[in-house]
C-alpha positions, 0 to 999 in steps of 0.5 A: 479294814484298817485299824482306827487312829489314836487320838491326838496326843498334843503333849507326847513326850512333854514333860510337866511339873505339877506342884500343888499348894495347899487349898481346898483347890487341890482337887482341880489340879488332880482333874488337871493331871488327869488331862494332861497324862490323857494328852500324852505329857509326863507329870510329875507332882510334887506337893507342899505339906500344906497340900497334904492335908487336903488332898492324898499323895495316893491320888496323883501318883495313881494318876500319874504312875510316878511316885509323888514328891514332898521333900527334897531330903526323903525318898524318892527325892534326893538331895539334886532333885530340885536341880534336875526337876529344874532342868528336865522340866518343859513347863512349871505349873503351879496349881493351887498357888496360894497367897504363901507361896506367891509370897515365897516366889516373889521374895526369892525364899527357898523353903520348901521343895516346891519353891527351890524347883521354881528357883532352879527352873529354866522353863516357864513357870505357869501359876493358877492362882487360888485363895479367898477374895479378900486374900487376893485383893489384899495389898500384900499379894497384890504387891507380890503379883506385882513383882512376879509380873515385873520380873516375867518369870512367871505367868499368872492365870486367873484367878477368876470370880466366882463361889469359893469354899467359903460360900462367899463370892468374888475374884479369888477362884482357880481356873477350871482344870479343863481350861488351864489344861487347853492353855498349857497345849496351846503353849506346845501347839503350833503358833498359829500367828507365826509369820504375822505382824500385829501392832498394839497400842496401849496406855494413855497420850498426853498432851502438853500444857505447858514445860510442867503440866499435860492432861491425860487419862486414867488409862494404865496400859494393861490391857494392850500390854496383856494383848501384846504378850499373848499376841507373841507367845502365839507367835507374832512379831508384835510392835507394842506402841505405848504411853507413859506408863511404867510397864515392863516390855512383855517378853519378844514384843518391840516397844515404841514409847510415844506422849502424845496422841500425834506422836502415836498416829505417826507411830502407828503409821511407821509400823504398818506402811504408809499402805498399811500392808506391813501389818497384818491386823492393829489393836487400837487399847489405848485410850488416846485424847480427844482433845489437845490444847491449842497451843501449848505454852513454851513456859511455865503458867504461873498463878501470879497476875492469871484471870480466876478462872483459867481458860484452856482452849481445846482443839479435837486430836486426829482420829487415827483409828478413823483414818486407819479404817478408811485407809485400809484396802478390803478386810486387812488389816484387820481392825480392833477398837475399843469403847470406854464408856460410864453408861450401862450395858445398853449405852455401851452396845449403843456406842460400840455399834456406832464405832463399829460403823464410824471407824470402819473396824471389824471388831470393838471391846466396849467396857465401862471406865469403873471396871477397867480403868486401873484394876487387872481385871476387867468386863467387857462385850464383845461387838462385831457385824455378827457378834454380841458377847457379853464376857464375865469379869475375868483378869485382863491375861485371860480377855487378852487370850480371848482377842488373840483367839478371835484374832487367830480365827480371822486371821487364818493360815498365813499360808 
C-alpha cells in the first residue's frame, strides 16, 4: 500500500517578511505565522519595539524556527540586513500596521528596522492595517492611506468593522489570520483569470450644459478601480473604462478616460467588439447618467436677461448595460450591474431583481448611496438567479476580491 501524499504546500520555498506593529493585534499575526510555516513559506519576523510590549519575541521565533529581528544594529541583524531583507523577500506583510507606522511608510522615514526594510523592499508590500475607530477615521491617517494608495506600493487590507479592544465598535479591526493568509496564497497561485479579457467601467459620466457647467453624480470611481486592480492581479488583461475622477491607474490595467455617458457606451463597444466576443465578462461600476440635456449650449448661460427659474430640458441617455444584455449571444460575456438606491434593504433587493430581469445580467450589486458614495468602504447584497447575499460592510479592496472570485468561478478554466 502506498504511502499517503503531503498535503499541498502552496507557499514551498516562499519567502515572507513578517513585520509586526505594535497592537493589541499582535496575537494575529502569530496566528498568521503559524499558517504560512504550515503552507510551506520561510517567515522572517521582525518586530517594532512597540510590538515588544504586547507580545514575546520567543513566540515568533518558536513558530517560525528563525531568530526574531528588532534592531538593525543588534544581533542577529547586522548593519545590511535591511538591504538583504529587501532583496530576498517574495512578499512584505506588515501586520498590525498601525497609525505611526502608516505614518512613517507614507512619509518615506526610515526610523526603525521595520520601516528601512519597506524602504529597501522591491517585493510588494501587503498591510493589514489595525487601530481604534477613531484613529482610522481620522483625517491624519486617512490622508496617509491616501498617499500609500496613490503611490501603489503598498497594498492595504482591511481593516474591517467589528469589536476592538477597547470594547467599542467600528472600522478599525485587523483581518482575520486565516483570511490574510488565503490572500497572500492566492498572490502564489496560479492566476485563475489568466488568459481573460475583462472590461470595468467606474467613476461617474458627465453631461455638458454649456462650455463651464455639466451635471454628474457623487460617484468617485473607487469601486471599479478596486474591481480592476484585483481583476489583474488575478491575471486578467483588464480595460478600465473611467469618468472624471482623480484616481491613479491600478497597476497592469489599460485605462480609457471618457465624460459622458455616449463617449462611455462607445467606449465600451470598442472594447468588446462589436459582437461582444472580445471580452470575457464586463463589470458595469459606474454610475452612468440617466439623463442628459437636450442640447448643450455652445456658450456660456449667463444670469443677465434669464427668465427665474431656469428650465433645463432633459432627454433619457442610452442604456448601455440594457443593450449590452440584449446584444450578448448565450451567458458570455458575463454581465455584472449595479443598483444605487436610498431606500431600505427590501427596496434595494426590489430593485436588484428587477435589474437583474430588465438588463439581462447575471449578476447586480445593489448598495445604498449613503454607504457608497465617497467612503472607501461599502455594504452591499449581492443578487443573482439563485443568489441572495447580504455582505457586511467591508472596504471596497475586499468587496472587489469578492466579485472577482465569483468572477473566477463563473468563468471557469479558460481552457
Amino acid at each position: 500500500m502506498s504511502e499517503p501524499s503531503e498535503p499541498a504546500r502552496p507557499l514551498c520555498g516562499r519567502r515572507i517578511t513578517l513585520c509586526v506593529g505594535g497592537s493589541i493585534a499582535a496575537f494575529k499575526a502569530a496566528s498568521l505565522a503559524s499558517l504560512l510555516v504550515k503552507d510551506g513559506a520561510e517567515v522572517q519576523v521582525v518586530l517594532t519595539q512597540a510590538a515588544t510590549e504586547f507580545i514575546n519575541e520567543a513566540t515568533f521565533s518558536g513558530l517560525t524556527g528563525r531568530p526574531v529581528l528588532k534592531n538593525m544594529f543588534e544581533p542577529p541583524a547586522g548593519a545590511e540586513v535591511h538591504i538583504e531583507l529587501g532583496r530576498a523577500s517574495d512578499l512584505l506583510v506588515i501586520a498590525p500596521a498601525t497609525a505611526d507606522l502608516l505614518a512613517r511608510l507614507a512619509t518615506g522615514r526610515a526610523s526603525d528596522l521595520v520601516s528601512t526594510v519597506a524602504l529597501c523592499a522591491r517585493c510588494p508590500i501587503l498591510c493589514a492595517p489595525a487601530m481604534h475607530p477613531s484613529m482610522w477615521s481620522h483625517p491624519a491617517t486617512q490622508r496617509n492611506v491616501a498617499t500609500l494608495r496613490a503611490d501603489g506600493c503598498v497594498e492595504l487590507v482591511g481593516p474591517v468593522e467589528g469589536v476592538v479592544a477597547s470594547g467599542e465598535s467600528g472600522v478599525g479591526r485587523m483581518v482575520e489570520p486565516d483570511v490574510l493568509a488565503a490572500m497572500i496564497t492566492a498572490r502564489f497561485a496560479a492566476k485563475e483569470l489568466l488568459g481573460r479579457h475583462v472590461v470595468v467601467t467606474a467613476g461617474p459620466t458627465a453631461e455638458d450644459i454649456d462650455p463651464v457647467r455639466y451635471i454628474t453624480n457623487r460617484s468617485s470611481g473607487k469601486m471599479g478601480f478596486a474591481i480592476a486592480e484585483r481583476a489583474a492581479a488575478h491575471g486578467a488583461r483588464v480595460t478600465l473604462i473611467a469618468g472624471p475622477v482623480f484616481l491613479p491607474t491600478p497597476r497592469g490595467v489599460e485605462r480609457i478616460d471618457i465624460w459622458s455617458a455616449e463617449q462611455m457606451r462607445d467606449a465600451l463597444w470598442q472594447a468588446a467588439g462589436p459582437d461582444l466576443a472580445g471580452a470575457d465578462a464586463i463589470v458595469m461600476a459606474a454610475a452612468v447618467a440617466d439623463f442628459r440635456p437636450a442640447a448643450a449650449r455652445a456658450e456660456k448661460i449667463r444670469r443677465e436677461g434669464m427668465a427665474d427659474p431656469l428650465a433645463l430640458d432633459l432627454v433619457a441617455n442610452p442604456d448601455i448595460i440594457g443593450a449590452l444584455g440584449r446584444a450578448r449571444h448565450g451567458t458570455r460575456p458575463v454581465l455584472v450591474g449595479f443598483a444605487m438606491e436610498t431606500g431600505d434593504d427590501d427596496e434595494l433587493v426590489a430593485s436588484a431583481r428587477r435589474k437583474l430581469d430588465a438588463k439581462h445580467v447575471d449578476l447586480v450589486v445593489g448598495n445604498r448611496a449613503e454607504e457608497a458614495f465617497a467612503r472607501d468602504d461599502n455594504r452591499a447584497i449581492l443578487v443573482g438567479r439563485t443568489l441572495l447575499e447580504p455582505l457586511a460592510r467591508q472596504s471596497k479592496h475586499d468587496l472587489a476580491e469578492r466579485l472577482v472570485m465569483w468572477l473566477v468561478r463563473q468563468l471557469g478554466d479558460p481552457t
